[in-house]
Backbone bond lengths (Angstrom), bond angles and torsions (degrees), N, CA, C in turn:
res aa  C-N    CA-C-N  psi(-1)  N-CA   C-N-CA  omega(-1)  CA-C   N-CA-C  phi
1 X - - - 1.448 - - 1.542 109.60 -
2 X 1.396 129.41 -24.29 0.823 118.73 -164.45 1.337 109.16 -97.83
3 X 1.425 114.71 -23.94 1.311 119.15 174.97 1.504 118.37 -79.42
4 X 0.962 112.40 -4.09 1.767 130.54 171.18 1.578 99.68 -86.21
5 X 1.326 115.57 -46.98 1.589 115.78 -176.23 1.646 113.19 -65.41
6 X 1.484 107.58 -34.40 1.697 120.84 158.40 1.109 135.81 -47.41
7 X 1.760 104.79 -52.94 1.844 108.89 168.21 1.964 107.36 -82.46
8 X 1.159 110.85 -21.56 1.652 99.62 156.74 1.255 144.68 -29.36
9 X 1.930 89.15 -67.28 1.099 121.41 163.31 1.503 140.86 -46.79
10 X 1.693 103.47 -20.77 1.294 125.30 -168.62 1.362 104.22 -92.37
11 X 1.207 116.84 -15.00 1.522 105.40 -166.34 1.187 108.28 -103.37
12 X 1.719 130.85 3.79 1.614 149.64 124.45 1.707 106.94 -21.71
13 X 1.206 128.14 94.22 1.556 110.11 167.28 2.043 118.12 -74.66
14 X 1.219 99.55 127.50 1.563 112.22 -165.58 1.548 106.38 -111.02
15 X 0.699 134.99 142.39 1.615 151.33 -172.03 1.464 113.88 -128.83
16 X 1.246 120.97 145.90 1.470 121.35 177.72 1.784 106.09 -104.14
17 X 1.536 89.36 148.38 1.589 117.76 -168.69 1.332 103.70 -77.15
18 X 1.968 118.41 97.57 1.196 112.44 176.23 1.657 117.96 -45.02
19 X 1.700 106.45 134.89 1.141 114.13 177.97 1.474 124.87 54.80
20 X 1.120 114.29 34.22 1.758 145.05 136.88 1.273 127.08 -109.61
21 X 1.331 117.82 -176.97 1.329 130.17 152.70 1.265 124.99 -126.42
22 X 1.794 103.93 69.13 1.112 110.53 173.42 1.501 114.16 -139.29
23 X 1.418 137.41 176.65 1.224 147.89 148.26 1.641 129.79 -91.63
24 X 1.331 103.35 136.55 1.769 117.76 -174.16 1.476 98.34 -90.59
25 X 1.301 123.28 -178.97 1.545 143.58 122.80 1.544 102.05 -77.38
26 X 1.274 104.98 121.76 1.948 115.20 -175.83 1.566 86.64 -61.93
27 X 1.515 116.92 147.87 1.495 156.93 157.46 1.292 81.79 -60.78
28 X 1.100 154.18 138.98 1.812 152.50 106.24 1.461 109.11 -128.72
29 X 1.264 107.05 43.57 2.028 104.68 168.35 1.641 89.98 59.39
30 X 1.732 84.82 -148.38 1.486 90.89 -179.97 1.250 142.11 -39.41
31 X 1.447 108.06 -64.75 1.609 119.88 162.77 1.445 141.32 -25.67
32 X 1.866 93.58 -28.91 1.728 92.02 148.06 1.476 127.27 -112.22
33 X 1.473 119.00 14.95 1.731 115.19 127.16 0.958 115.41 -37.68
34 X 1.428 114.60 -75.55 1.828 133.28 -168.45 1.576 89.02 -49.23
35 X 0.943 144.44 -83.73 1.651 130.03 -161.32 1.504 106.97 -49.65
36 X 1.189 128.12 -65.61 1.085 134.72 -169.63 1.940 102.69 -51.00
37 X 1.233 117.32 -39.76 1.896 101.93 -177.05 1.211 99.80 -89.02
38 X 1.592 151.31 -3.45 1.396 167.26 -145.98 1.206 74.81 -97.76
39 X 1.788 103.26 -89.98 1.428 107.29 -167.41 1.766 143.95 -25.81
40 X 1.426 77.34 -43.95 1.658 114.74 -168.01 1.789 99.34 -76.32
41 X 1.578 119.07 -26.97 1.579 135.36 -158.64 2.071 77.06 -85.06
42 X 1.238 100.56 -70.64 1.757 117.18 -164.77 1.395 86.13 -48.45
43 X 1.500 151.35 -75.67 1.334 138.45 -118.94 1.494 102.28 -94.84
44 X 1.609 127.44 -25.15 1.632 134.18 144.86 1.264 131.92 -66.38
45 X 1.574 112.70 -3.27 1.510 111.52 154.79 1.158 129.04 -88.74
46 X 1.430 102.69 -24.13 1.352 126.50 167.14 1.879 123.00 -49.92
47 X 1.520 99.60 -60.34 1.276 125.16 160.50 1.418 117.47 -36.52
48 X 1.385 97.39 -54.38 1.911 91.67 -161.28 1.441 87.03 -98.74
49 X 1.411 141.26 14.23 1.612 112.97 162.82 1.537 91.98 -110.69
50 X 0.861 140.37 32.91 1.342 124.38 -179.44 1.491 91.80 -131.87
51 X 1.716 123.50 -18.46 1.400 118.85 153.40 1.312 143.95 -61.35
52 X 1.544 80.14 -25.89 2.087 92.30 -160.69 1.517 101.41 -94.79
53 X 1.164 129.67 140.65 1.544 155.08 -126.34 1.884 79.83 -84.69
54 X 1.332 114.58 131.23 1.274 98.61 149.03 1.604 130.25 -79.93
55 X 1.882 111.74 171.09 1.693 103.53 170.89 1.207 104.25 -22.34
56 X 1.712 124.56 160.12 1.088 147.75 116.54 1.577 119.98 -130.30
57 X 1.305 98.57 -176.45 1.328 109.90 -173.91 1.616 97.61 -159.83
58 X 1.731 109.76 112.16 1.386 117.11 163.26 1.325 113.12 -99.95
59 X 1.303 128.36 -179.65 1.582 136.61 -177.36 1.201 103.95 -160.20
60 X 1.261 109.59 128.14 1.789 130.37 -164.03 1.920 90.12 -143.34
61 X 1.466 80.80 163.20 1.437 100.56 170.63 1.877 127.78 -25.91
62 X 1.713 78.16 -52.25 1.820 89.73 -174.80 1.595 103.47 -76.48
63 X 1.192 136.08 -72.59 1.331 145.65 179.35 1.726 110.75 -135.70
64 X 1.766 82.45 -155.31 1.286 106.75 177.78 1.367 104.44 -96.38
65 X 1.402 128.75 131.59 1.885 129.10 155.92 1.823 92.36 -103.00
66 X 1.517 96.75 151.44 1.672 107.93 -156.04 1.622 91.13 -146.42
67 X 1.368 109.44 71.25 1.348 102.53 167.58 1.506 149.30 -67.89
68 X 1.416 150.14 127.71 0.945 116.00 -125.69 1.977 72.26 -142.53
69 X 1.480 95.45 -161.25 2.568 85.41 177.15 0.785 85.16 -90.48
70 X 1.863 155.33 -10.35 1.155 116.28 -136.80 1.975 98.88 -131.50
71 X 1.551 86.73 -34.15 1.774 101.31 -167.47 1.215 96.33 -138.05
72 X 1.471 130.37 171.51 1.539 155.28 147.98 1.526 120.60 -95.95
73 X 1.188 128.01 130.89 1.565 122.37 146.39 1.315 101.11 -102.86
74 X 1.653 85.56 168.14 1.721 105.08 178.12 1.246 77.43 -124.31
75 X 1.248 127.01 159.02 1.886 138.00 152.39 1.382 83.91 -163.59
76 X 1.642 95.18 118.72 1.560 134.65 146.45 1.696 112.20 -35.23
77 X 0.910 134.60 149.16 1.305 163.98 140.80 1.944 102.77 -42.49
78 X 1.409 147.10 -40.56 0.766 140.09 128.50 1.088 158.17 34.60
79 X 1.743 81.49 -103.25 1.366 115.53 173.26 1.958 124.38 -84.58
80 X 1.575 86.55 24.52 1.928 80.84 -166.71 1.845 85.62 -127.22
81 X 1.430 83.46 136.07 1.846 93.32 177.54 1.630 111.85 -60.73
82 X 1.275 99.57 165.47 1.363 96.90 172.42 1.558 122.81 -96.90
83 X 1.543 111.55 165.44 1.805 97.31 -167.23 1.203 118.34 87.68
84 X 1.046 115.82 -14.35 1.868 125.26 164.34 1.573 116.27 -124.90
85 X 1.451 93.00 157.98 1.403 129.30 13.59 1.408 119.28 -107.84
86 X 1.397 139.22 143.16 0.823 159.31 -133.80 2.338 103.44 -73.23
87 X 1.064 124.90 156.18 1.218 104.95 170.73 1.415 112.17 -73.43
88 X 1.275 131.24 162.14 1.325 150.90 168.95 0.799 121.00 -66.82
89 X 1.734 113.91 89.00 1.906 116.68 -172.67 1.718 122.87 -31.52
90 X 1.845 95.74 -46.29 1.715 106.09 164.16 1.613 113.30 -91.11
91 X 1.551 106.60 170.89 1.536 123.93 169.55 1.834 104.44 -64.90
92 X 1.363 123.97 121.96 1.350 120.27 -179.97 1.449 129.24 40.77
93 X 1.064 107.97 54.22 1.590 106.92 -174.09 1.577 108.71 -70.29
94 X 1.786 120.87 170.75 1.239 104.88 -168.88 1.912 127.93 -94.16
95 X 1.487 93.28 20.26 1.402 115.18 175.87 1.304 112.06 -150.30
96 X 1.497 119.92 156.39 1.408 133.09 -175.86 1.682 103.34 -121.57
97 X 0.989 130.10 115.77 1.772 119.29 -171.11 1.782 86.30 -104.39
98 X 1.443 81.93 134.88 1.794 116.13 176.76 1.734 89.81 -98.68
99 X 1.453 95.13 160.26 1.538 115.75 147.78 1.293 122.95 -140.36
100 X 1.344 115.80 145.78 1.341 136.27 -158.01 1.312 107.38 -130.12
101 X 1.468 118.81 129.44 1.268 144.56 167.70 1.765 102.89 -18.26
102 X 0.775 140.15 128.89 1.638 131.86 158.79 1.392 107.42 -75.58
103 X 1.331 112.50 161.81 1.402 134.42 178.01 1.867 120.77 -45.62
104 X 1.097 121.22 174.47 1.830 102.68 -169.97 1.515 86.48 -97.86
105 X 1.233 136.02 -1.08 1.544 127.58 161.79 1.372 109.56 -65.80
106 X 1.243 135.57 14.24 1.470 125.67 -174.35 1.310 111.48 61.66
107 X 0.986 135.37 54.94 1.680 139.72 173.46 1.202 97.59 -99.23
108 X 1.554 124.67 152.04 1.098 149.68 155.97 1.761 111.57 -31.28
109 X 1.176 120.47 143.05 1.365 118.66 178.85 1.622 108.50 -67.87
110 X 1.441 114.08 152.71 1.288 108.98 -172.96 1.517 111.59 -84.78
111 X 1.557 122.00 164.93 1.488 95.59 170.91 2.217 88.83 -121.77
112 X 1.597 93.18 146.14 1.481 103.06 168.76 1.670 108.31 -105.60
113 X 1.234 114.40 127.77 2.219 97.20 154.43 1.454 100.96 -95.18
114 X 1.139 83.36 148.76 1.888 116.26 161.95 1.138 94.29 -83.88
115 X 1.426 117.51 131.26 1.599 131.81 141.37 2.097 114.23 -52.05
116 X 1.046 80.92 102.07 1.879 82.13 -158.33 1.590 106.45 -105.23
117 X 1.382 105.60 -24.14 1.504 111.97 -167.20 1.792 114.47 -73.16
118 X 1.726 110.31 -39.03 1.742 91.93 175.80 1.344 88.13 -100.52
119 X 0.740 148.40 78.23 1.297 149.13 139.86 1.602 120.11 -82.95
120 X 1.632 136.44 157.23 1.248 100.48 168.82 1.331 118.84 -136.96
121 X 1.519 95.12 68.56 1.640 118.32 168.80 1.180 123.42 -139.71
122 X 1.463 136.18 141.36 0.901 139.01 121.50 1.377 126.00 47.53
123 X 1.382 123.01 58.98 1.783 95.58 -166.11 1.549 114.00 -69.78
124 X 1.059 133.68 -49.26 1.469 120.41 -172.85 1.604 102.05 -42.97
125 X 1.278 107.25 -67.09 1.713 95.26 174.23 1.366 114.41 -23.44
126 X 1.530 127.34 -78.92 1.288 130.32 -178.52 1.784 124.80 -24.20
127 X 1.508 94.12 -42.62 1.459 116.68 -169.98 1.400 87.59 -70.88
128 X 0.944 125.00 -60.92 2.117 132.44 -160.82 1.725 88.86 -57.51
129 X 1.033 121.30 -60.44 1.183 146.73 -162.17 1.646 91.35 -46.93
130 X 1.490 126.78 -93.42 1.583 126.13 160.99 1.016 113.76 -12.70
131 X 1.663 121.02 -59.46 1.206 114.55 177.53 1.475 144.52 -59.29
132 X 1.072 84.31 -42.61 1.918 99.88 172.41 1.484 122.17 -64.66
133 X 1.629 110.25 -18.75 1.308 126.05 167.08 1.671 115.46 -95.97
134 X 0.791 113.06 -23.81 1.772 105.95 166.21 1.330 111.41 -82.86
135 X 1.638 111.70 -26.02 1.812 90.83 167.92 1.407 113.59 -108.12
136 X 1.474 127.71 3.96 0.982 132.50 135.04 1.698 149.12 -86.07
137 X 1.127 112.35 63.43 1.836 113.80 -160.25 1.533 101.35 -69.08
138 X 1.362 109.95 -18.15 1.861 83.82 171.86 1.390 143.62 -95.78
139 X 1.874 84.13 13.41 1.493 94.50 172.29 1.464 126.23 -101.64
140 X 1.673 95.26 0.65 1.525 117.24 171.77 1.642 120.01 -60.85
141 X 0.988 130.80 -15.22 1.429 130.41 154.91 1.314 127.08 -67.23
142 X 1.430 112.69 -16.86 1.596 136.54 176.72 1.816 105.65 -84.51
143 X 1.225 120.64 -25.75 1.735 127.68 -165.20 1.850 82.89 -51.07
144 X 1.344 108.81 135.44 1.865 114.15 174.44 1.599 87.33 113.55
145 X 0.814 115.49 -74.60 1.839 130.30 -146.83 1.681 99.27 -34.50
146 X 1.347 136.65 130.25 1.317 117.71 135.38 1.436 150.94 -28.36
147 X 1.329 88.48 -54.69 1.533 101.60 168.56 2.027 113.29 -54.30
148 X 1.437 98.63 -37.97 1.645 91.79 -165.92 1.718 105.69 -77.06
149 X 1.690 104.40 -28.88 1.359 115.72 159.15 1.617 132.23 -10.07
150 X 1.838 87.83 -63.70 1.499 114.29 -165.39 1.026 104.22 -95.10
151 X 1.659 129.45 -4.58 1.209 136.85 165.99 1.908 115.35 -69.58
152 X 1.377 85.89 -49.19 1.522 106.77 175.54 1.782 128.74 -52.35
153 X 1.911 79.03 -32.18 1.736 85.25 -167.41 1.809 97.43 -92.85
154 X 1.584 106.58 -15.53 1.230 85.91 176.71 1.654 123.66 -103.93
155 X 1.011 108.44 10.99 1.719 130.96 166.99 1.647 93.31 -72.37
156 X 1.258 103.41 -60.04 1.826 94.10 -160.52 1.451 90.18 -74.86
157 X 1.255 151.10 -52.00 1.041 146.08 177.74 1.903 103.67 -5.73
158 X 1.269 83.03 -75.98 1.769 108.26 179.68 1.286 115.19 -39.96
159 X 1.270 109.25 -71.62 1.773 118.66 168.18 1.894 98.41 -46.01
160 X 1.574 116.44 -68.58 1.536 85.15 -170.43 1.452 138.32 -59.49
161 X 1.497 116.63 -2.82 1.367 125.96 -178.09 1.628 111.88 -101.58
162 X 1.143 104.01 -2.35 1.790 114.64 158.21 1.475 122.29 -88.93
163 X 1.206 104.30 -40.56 1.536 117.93 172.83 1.380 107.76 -62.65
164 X 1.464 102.85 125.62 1.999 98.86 157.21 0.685 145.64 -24.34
């Protein structure tokens, strides 16, 4: 933050105080308005994105909530096919694609991504993790527990030492 508040700062033009040793904000009429609310525009955008919550994604009993800066989903446990989502061909990629039941018109299943990339886990875990709870719903009263935790880490354990 502070080094963001530094190159901010720079784009202020400053002048030195004849016959001191000091620095001004340069006099240039308008043009150092325009720097000065520029500056002032950049160093409060800065602020409020470095405030606002990044993605997440919790998992409770009922579903997944998938928070995002702007909106929330809720998606039920339900509503997500089984067999997904699939592991992550790469190490942490920056989405996880869900699938979702299609419509009772017979439509194609839907596909959702997870915001997966700032997250700070593990995505294949995550993926196993979804997974093991959509084809398991009765262990969904357990999501929190330690114990189901160490259950979790040693399921994927298994799956990751089978996998390539």
């Amino acid at each position: 933050m502070i080094a963001v508040g530094s190159l901010v700062a720079r784009v202020i033009p400053v002048e030195r105080v004849p016959n001191q040793d000091q620095a001004r904000i340069a006099e240039l009429g308008m043009e150092t308005t325009v720097y000065v609310v520029l500056a002032a525009v950049l160093l409060i955008d800065v602020l409020l994105r470095s405030m606002t919550s990044r993605p997440s994604i919790a998992l409770s009993s009922d579903g997944l909530t998938v928070r995002r800066r702007v909106r929330r989903n809720e998606i039920r446990w339900d509503e997500l096919l089984p067999g997904g989502p699939l592991r992550p061909a790469k190490r942490n990629p920056a989405t996880i694609d869900l699938r979702r039941f299609g419509t009772p018109l017979g439509r194609q299943p839907k596909r959702l991504s997870l915001p997966a990339g700032g997250l700070h886990i593990d995505t294949a875990f995550l993926a196993y993790t979804i997974r093991w709870y959509v084809e398991h719903p009765d262990r969904r009263a357990r999501i929190g527990d330690a114990a189901e935790l160490k259950e979790l880490q040693r399921g994927f354990a298994i799956e990751d030492a089978a996998s390539p």
